[in-house]
N, C-alpha and C positions, 0 to 999 in steps of 0.2 A: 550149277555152273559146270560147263563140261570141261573135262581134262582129258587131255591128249596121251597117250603112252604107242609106243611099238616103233620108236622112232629113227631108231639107233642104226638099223639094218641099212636105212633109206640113205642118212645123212653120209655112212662110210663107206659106199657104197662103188667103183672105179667109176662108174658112169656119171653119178654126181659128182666127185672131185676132179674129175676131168672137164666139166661143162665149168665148175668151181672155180680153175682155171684158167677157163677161158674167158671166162669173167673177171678176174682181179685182175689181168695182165690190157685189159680194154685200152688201146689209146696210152699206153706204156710199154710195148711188146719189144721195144730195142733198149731198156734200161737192162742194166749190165745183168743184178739177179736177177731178172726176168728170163735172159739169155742163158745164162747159167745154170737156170731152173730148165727149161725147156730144151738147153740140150741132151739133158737124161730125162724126160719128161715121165715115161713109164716110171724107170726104177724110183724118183721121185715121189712120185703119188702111192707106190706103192709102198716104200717108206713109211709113208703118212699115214696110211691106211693103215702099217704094222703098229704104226707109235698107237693111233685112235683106236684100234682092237685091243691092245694090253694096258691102258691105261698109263702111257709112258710119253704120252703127247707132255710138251711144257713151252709154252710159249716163248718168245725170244725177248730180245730190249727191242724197247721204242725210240728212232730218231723223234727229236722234237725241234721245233723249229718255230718262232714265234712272227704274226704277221701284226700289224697296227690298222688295219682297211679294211672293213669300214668300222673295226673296232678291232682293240687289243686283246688274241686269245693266243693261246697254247693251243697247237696242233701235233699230234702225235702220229707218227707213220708208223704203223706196223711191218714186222720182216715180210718177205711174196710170200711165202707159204702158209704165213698164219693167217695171212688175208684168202688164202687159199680157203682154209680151215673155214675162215668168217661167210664166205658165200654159200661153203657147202652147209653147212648150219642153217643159215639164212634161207637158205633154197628150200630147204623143208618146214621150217616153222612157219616164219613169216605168212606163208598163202590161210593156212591153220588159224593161227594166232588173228591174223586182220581181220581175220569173220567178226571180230567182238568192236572192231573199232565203229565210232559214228561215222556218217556220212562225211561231215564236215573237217577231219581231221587231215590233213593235206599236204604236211611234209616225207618228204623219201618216202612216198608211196607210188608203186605203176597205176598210172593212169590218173595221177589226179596234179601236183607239183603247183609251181607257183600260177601260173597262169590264170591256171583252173580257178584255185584258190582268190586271184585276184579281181577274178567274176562275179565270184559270189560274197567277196564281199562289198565289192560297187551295188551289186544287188539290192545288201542288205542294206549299205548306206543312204542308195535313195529311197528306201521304203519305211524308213525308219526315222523317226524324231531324237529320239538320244544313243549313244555309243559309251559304252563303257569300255575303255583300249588299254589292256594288261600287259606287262612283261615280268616273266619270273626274273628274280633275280641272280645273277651268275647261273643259269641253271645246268650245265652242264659238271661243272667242278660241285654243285649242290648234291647232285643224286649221288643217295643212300644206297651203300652195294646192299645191306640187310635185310631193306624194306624190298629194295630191288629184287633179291633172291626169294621171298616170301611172295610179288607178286608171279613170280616164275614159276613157281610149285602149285600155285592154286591156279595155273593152266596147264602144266604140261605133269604127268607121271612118269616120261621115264625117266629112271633113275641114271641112264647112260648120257643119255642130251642133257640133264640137268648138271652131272658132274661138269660133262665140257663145257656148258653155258658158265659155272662157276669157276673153271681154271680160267676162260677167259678173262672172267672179272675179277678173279684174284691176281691177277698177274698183269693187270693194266699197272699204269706207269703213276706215280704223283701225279695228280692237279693241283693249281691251284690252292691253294690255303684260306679257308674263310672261318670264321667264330660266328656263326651264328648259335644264339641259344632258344630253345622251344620249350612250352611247358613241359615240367617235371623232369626236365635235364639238372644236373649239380655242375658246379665250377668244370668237370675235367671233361662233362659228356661229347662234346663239340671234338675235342683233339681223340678220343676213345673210338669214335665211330671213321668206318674207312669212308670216303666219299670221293666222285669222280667217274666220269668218264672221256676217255680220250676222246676229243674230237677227232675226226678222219677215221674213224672204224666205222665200217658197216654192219656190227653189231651195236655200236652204239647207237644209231639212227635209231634202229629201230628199237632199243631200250628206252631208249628219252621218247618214244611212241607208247610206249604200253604202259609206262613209270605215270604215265597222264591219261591212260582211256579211262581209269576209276572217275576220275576229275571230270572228263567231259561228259561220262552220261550223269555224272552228280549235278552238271550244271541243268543239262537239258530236260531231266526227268524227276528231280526232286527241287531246284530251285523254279521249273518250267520256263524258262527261256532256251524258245524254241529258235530264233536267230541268234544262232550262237557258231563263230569257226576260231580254229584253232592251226597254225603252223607255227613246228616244233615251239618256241616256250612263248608267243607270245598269241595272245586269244582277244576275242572282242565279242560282247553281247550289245545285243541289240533290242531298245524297245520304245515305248511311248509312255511308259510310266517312271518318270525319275526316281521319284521312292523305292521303285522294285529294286533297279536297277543300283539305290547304293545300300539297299539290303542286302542284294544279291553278293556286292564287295565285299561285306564282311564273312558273310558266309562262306566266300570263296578262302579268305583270310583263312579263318577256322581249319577249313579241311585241307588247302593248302602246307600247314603247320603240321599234321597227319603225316604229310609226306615228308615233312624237314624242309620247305621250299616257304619263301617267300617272294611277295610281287615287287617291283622296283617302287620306291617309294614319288619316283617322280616322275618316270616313265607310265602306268599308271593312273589315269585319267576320266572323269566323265565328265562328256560333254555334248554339246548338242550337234547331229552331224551337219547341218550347213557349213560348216565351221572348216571343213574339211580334214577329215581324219587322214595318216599317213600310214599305206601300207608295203610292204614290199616294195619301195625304190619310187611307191608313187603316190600323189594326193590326189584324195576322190573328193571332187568340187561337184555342185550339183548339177551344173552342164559341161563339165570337165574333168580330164583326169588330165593331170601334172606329175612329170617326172620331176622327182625331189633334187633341189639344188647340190647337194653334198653326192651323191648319186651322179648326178650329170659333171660335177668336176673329176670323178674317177673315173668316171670311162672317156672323160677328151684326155687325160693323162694317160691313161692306158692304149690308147690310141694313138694318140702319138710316139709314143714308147716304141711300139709295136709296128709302127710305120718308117722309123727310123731303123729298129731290128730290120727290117726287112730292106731296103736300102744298103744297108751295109752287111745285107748276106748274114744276117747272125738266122733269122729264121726263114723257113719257105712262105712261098707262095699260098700256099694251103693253108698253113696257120693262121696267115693274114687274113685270109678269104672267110677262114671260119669263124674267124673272132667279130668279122665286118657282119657276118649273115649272124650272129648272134644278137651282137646288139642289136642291129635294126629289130629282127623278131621281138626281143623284150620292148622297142618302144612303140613297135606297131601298135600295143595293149593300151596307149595312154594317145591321147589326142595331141601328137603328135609333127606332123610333116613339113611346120616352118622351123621346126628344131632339127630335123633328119637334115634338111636341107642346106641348113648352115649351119650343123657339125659337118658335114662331109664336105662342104665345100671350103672347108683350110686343113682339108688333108689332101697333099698332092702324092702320084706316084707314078711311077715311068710310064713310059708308053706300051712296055711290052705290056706291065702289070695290067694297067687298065685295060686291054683288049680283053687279055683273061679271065678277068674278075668280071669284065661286060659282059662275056662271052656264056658266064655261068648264069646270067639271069638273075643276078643280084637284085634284089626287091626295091622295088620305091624310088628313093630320094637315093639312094646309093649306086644304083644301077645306072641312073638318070646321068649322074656327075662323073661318074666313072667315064662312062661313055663318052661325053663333054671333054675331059680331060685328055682320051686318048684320039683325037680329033686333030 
């Protein structure tokens, strides 16, 4: 197994905290510390850089702020600086560390995301007689910093990236509170061990990535279930052997409990795919993909929301514009265009707006109505 060391130089480096930067501030660059940060942008970074050279770096507190859509979680926002810290980190492992990941692993990764992901499991769907459809349970609030920190050491050597990789994980914020117990744990081991990770860090992405590459080539190379994907905690194997297949769940059972994780007990399922499995926001039918009902109530909600915002001047033009080119993009992926058609046709909006919105080449069934409307 290779281990990485000499890394330190790279990650603290001004030209990496500067690109670092310019990356945490993406699409936030008028929020008040962002402004604050970037008016002394040099002496800033270079702060940063004194704190990461003497070992006096210490992370800050975490806003948290809870949402309910399309489930109830804890979201934790880091201070701009430590999110600073989190790219520049990120910027040099990550590329390293991913060389070990399988093909099929598809969350916060460049170049792969849900689409991708949504490809190849329609793929596997119709080439396939049975599905086995997992979800870890709570898995975010689940992960072990201990085991976590043990997978971190048996890739990376140096002892510089490894301290900052563990101040970060020492100084994450509360999650969640769960009681699960695992063989050979006693009454107190559950409350003894620290677990969590905040969502909204981009070091946790990609911890809940590597906390799972053992897993996934256990599945594909010692269980041999070669249709096999996985985004971040929820995975699906694919085959034509039923028997394999709820071997394979226990199996996964076993080495899952390794990690201190278990699968949702109802979430969770094997079944035969004509039946149509649900992935990512969509159902894969065998001459059909369908956008999941609960799914399409949140985005006419949100669109409405957002169409009203904009009417009443609370947001611009652009926002509007990019949230409209979004969704359509996500439903292009599913068969589609008499739903594009008649969501968009009971969203109304001025006339200036629709020229504009026309004017940009908006796709499909949106482009079509826009235009209509500013007629």
């Amino acid at each position: 197994m290779k281990r990485y060391g000499h890394l330190w130089s790279q990650i603290i480096c001004f030209a990496n905290l500067l690109q670092a930067a310019k990356q945490a501030q993406r699409g936030k660059r008028f929020r008040n510390d962002i402004l604050k940060f970037n008016a002394n942008l040099e002496i800033e970074l270079l702060q940063l850089q004194t704190e990461l050279q003497t070992k006096n770096y210490i992370p800050g507190q975490y806003k948290t702020f809870e949402i309910v859509e399309p489930k109830r979680r804890l979201i934790s926002a880091a201070p701009y600086r430590d999110r600073v810290v989190h790219h520049a980190v990120c910027n040099i492992i990550v590329p390293l560390l991913e060389r070990s990941f399988i093909a099929d692993s598809y969350a916060n990764r460049k170049g792969f995301g849900t689409h991708r992901a949504l490809r190849r499991f329609t793929q596997f769907t119709r080439s396939s007689t049975y599905i086995l459809q997992c979800d870890i349970q709570k898995y975010f609030p689940s992960i072990d910093h201990a085991i976590l920190k043990t997978l971190l050491r048996r890739k990376l050597k140096c002892p510089d990236t490894l301290w900052l990789l563990e101040t970060i994980l020492d100084h994450s914020n509360p999650q969640e509170s769960l009681i699960h117990y695992f063989p050979g744990d006693d009454l107190l081991t559950p409350a003894e061990r620290r677990r969590g990770l905040p969502i909204g860090n981009l070091t946790s992405q990609f911890f809940a990535n590597l906390y799972l590459n053992g897993f996934d080539h256990f599945v594909q190379e010692q269980l041999k279930i070669s249709k096999y994907l996985r985004y971040v905690d929820d995975f699906a194997l694919f085959g034509e052997d039923k028997t394999q297949l709820q071997h394979a769940r226990t199996e996964i059972e076993h080495y899952l409990a390794t990690l201190r994780l278990k699968i949702h007990p109802v979430k969770s399922q094997l079944f035969k795919t004509h039946k149509g499995p649900t992935f990512l926001g969509f159902r894969i039918l065998p001459q059909q993909i369908r956008v999941r009902t609960d799914n399409l109530r949140r985005a006419k909600k949100r669109l409405r929301k957002q169409q009203q915002d904009y009417l009443t001047h609370k947001i611009p033009l652009e926002t509007l514009s990019q949230s409209i080119y979004s969704w359509i993009a996500h439903l292009e992926h599913g068969d589609t265009w008499q739903l594009r058609k008649k969501l968009f046709s009971h969203l109304t909006f001025t006339k200036e707006s629709t020229k504009i919105l026309s004017g940009q080449a908006l796709p499909t069934a949106a482009g079509r109505l826009l235009e209509q409307q500013s007629d």
